[in-house]
C-alpha positions in Angstrom: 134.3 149.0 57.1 133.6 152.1 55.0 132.2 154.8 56.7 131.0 158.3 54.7 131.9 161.8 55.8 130.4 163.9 53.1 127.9 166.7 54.3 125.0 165.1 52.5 123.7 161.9 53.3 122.5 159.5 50.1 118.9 158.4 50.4 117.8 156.4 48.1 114.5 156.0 48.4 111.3 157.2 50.4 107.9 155.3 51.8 105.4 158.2 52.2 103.4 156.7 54.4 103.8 153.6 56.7 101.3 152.3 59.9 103.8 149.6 60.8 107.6 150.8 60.5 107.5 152.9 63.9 105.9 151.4 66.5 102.5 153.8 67.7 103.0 156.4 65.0 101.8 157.6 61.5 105.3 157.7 59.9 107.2 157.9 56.9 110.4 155.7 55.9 113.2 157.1 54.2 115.9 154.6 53.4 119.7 155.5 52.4 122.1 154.1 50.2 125.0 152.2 51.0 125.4 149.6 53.6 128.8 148.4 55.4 127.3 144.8 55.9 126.7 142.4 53.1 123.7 140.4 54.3 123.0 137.5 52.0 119.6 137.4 52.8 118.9 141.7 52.6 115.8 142.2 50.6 117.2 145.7 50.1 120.5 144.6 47.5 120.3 148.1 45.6 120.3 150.4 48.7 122.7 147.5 50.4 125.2 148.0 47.4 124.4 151.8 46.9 122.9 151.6 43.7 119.7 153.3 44.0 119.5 157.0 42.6 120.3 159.6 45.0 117.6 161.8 46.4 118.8 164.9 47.9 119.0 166.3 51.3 116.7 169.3 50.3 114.2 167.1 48.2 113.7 165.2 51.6 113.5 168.4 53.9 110.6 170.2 51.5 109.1 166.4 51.7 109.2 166.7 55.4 107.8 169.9 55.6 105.0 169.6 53.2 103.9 166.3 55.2 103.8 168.4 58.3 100.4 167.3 60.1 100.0 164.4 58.2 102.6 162.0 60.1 103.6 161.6 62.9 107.4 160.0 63.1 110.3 159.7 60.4 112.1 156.4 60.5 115.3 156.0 59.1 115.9 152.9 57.4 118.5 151.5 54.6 121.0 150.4 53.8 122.8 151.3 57.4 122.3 155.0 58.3 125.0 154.8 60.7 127.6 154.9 58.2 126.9 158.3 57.0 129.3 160.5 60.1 126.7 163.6 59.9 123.7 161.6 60.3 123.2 162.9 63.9 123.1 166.4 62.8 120.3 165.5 59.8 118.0 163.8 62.9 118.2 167.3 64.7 117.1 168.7 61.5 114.3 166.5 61.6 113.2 166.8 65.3 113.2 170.8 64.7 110.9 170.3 62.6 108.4 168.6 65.0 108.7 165.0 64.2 109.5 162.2 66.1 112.7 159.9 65.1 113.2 155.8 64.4 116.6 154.6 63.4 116.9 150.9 62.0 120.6 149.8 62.6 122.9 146.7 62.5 124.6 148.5 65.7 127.8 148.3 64.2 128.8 152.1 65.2 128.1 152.5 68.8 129.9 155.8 69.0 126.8 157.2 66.2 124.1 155.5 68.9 126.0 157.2 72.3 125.6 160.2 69.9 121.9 160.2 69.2 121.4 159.4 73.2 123.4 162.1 74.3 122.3 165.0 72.1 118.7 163.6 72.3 118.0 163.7 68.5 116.6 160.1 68.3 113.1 158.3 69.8 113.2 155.0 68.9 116.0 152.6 67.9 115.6 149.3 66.3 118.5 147.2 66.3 119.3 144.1 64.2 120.2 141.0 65.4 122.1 139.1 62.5 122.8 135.8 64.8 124.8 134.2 67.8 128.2 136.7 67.7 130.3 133.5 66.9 128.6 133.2 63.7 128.2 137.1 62.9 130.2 137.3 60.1 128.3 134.7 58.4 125.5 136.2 58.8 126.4 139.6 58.0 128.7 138.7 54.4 131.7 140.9 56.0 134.0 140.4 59.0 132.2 142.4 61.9 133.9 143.7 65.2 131.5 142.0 67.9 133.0 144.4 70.6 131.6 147.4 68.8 128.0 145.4 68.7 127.9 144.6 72.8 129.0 148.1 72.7 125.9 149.1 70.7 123.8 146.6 73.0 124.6 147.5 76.4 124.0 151.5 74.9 120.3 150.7 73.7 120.0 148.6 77.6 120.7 151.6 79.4 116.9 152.6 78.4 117.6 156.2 78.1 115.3 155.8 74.5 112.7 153.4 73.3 113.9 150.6 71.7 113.4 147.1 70.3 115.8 144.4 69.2 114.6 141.7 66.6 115.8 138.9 64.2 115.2 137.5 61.0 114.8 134.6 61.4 117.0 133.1 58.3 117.2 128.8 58.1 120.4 128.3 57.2 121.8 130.6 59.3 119.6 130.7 62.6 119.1 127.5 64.3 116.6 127.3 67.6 119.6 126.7 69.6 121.3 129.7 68.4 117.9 132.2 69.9 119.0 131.3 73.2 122.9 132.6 72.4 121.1 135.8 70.7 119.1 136.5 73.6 121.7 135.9 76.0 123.5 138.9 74.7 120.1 141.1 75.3 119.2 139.8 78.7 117.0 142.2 80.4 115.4 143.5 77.0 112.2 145.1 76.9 111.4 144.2 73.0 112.7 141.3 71.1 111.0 140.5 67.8 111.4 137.5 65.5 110.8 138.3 61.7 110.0 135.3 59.9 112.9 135.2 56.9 111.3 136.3 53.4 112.2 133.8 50.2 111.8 137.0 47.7 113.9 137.2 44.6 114.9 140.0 45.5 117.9 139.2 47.7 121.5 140.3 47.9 122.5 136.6 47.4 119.9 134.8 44.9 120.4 131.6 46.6 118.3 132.4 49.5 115.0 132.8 48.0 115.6 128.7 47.4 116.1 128.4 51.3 112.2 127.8 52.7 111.3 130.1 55.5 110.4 128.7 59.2 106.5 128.1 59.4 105.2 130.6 62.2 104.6 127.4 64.7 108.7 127.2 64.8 109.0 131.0 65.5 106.6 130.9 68.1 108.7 128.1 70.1 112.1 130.1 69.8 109.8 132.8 71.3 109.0 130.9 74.5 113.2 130.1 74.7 113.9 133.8 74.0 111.0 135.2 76.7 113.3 133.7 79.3 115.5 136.6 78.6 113.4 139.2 77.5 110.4 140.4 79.2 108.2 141.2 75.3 108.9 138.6 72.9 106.8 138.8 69.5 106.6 136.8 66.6 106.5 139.1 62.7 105.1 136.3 60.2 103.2 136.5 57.6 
């Protein structure tokens, strides 16, 4: 896995304005470039590959100011921010300013996560759950170290920050059995969402938009098998 230590982190791209990315706040979204996991069914292939256009560091920091009283939170999405080494000192920039912090991860860097916990720079962290760890790889398009992501798990568990854990929810990868394997691994959880699996075109592997998403009914029974584990189980379908 390829991880980035320059002083300036890529972003490729910003949402202004979003009710629904962090969880009880009027937020923005800004997503980076680049992305250690190849994902066949990411519905972000540019930022995943890093081909969008680079926004820089100070364009994002006069955005943040200038938005100043009209939001709320700043998540961080991608692409995975948690490649980039000096991301913890960019979400202290951030909180200076006054705003509250979301990070979206694939919790593959656990020494980042124990990072945001300890120096407090982080509110919210939303995990992804790619599948059962036997069949992570799979899932993920690259060979993953599962040790680093119980690592990342039992971190988030500790509760020391809000959090949530969630799945998309991707046919022919994810089988009902395998939610009661996921949710295993999270036992205890607060939050565990399951994302209904988008057939866009717009995929890392074009395949997938063939592949015919679970109808909501299906999600809502691998719900009642993963509420055995977790005490907040909700269904994201459209």
């Amino acid at each position: 896995m390829v991880f980035l230590k320059s002083k300036n982190i890529c972003f490729g791209g910003i949402q202004k304005t979003t009710l629904i990315d962090f969880p009880g706040m009027v937020a923005c979204t800004l997503f980076v470039n680049n992305c250690n996991f190849r994902c066949p069914f990411c519905q972000n292939p540019d930022l995943a590959i890093g081909k969008a256009k680079c926004i820089s560091n100070e364009e994002i920091m006069n955005f943040l100011d200038k938005r100043k009283g009209l939001i709320e939170g700043v998540c961080i999405s991608g692409g995975e921010p948690t490649i980039y080494d000096n991301l913890v000192d960019f979400t202290k920039k951030i909180k200076e300013i006054g705003y509250m912090v979301k990070i979206d991860t694939n919790g593959s860097r656990p020494e980042i996560i124990e990072k945001f916990i300890r120096k407090k720079t982080v509110d919210y962290i939303a995990m992804d759950l790619k599948a059962p760890l036997e069949k992570y790889s799979i899932a993920a398009g690259v060979k993953v170290d599962t040790n680093a992501l119980r690592k990342s798990i039992s971190l988030i568990l500790e509760g020391k920050i809000d959090y949530e854990f969630r799945t998309t929810v991707v046919p022919k990868i994810i089988l009902r059995e395998d939610i009661e394997k996921i949710c295993f691994e999270i036992r205890g959880a607060k939050k565990y969402f399951l994302q209904q699996f988008v057939n866009s075109t717009a995929l890392l592997d074009k395949s997938f938009s063939e592949i015919i998403p679970y109808p909501k009914s299906v999600l809502e029974e691998m719900a009642k098998v993963a509420s055995k584990y977790v005490k907040n189980v909700e269904v994201r379908a459209n």
